[in-house]
C-alpha positions as CSV (number, residue, x, y, z in Angstrom):
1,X,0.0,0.0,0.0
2,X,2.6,2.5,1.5
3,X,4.7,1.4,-2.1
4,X,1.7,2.8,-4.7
5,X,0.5,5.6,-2.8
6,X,4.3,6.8,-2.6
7,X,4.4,6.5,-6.5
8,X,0.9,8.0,-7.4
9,X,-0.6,4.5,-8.5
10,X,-3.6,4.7,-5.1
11,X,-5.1,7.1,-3.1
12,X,-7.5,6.8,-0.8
13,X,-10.9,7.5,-0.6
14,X,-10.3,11.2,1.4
15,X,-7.2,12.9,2.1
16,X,-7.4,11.1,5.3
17,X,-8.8,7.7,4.9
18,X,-6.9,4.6,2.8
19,X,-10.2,2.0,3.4
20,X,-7.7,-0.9,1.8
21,X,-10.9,-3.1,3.2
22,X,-13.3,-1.6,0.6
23,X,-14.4,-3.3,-2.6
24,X,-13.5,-1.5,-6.0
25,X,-15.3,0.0,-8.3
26,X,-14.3,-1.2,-11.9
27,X,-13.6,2.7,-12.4
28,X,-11.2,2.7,-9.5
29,X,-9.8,-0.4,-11.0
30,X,-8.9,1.0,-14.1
31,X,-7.3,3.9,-12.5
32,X,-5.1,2.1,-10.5
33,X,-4.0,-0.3,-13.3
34,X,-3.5,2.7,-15.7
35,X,-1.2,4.5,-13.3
36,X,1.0,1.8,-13.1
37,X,0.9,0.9,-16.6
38,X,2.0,4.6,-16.9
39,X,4.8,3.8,-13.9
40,X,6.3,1.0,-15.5
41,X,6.4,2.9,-19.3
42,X,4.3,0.7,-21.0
43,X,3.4,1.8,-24.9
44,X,0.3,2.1,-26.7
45,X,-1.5,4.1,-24.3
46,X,-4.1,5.7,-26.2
47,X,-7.7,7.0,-24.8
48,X,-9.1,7.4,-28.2
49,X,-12.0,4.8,-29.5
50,X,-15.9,3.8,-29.3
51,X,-17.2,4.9,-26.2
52,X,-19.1,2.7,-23.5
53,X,-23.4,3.2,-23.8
54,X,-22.7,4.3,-20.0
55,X,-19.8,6.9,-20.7
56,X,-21.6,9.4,-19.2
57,X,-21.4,7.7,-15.7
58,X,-17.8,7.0,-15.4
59,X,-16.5,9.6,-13.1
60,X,-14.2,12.3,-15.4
61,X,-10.8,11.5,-13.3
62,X,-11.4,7.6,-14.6
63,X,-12.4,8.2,-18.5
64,X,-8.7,8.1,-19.2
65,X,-7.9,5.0,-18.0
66,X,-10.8,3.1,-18.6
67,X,-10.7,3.7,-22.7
68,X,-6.8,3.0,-22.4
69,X,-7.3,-0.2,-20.6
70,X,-10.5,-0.5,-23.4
71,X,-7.9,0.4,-26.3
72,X,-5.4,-2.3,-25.3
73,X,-7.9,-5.1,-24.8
74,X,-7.8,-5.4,-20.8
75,X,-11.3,-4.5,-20.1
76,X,-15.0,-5.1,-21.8
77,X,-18.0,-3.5,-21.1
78,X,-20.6,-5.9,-19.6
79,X,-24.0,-6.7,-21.8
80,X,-25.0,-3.9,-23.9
81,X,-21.7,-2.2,-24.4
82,X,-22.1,-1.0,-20.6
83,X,-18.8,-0.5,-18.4
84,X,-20.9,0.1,-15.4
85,X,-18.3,2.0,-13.6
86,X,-19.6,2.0,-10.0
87,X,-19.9,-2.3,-10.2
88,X,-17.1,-3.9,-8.7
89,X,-14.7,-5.6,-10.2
90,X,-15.1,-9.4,-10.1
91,X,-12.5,-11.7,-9.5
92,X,-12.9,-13.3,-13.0
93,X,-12.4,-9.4,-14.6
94,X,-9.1,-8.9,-12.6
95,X,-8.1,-12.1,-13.5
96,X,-9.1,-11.4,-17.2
97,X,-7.3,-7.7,-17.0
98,X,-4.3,-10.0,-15.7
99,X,-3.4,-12.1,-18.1
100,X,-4.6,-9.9,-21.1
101,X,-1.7,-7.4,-19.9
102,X,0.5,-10.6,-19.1
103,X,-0.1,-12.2,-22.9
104,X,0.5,-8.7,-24.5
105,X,3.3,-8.4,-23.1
106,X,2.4,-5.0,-21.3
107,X,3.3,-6.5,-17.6
C-alpha cells in the first residue's frame, strides 16, 4: 500500500482515509491499473475509440484510464456495451485484466 501511494498508482478514498478493506469500483480499478501501466512505461496508451453506452457515468478522473485499458484489450463492457463503472470488479475481470496485460506483453 505504502509502495503505490508513494508513486501515485492509489489514493485513498479522502485525504485522510486509505479503506484498503473496501471493494473496488471497476472505475477505481482502471485507474489504479492505468497508473502503473503509466509507472512502468508501457506503450500504446491511447484513450481514443468507441465509447461505452454508459460513458456518461464513469467519473471524469477515470475516462482516461478506462478507454486506455479498453484500447489495449484489458477490459470489456458488460451486456450492452455497458462498463458500469460504479460495479465492482469481479474476481474473473481482474483475472481477465491480468493475463490480457501478461499475454501482451504489457506487464
Amino acid at each position: 500500500m505504502v509502495w503505490g501511494v508513494s508513486r501515485e498508482i492509489v489514493n485513498g478514498i479522502s485525504e485522510s482515509e486509505f479503506a484498503p478493506d473496501s471493494y473496488i469500483t471497476r472505475q477505481d480499478m482502471s485507474v489504479m491499473l492505468s497508473r502503473y501501466l503509466e509507472y512502468i512505461g508501457a506503450k500504446n496508451l491511447s484513450v481514443g475509440g468507441a465509447e461505452f453506452a454508459d460513458d456518461g457515468e464513469i467519473a471524469d478522473y477515470a475516462k482516461d484510464a478506462v478507454y486506455r485499458l479498453k484500447n489495449i484489450g484489458a477490459i470489456d463492457g458488460r451486456g450492452g456495451n455497458m462498463f458500469v463503472p460504479l460495479g465492482t470488479a469481479t474476481r474473473a475481470e481482474a483475472s481477465k485484466i491480468i493475463a490480457e496485460l501478461l499475454r501482451d506483453g504489457i506487464l
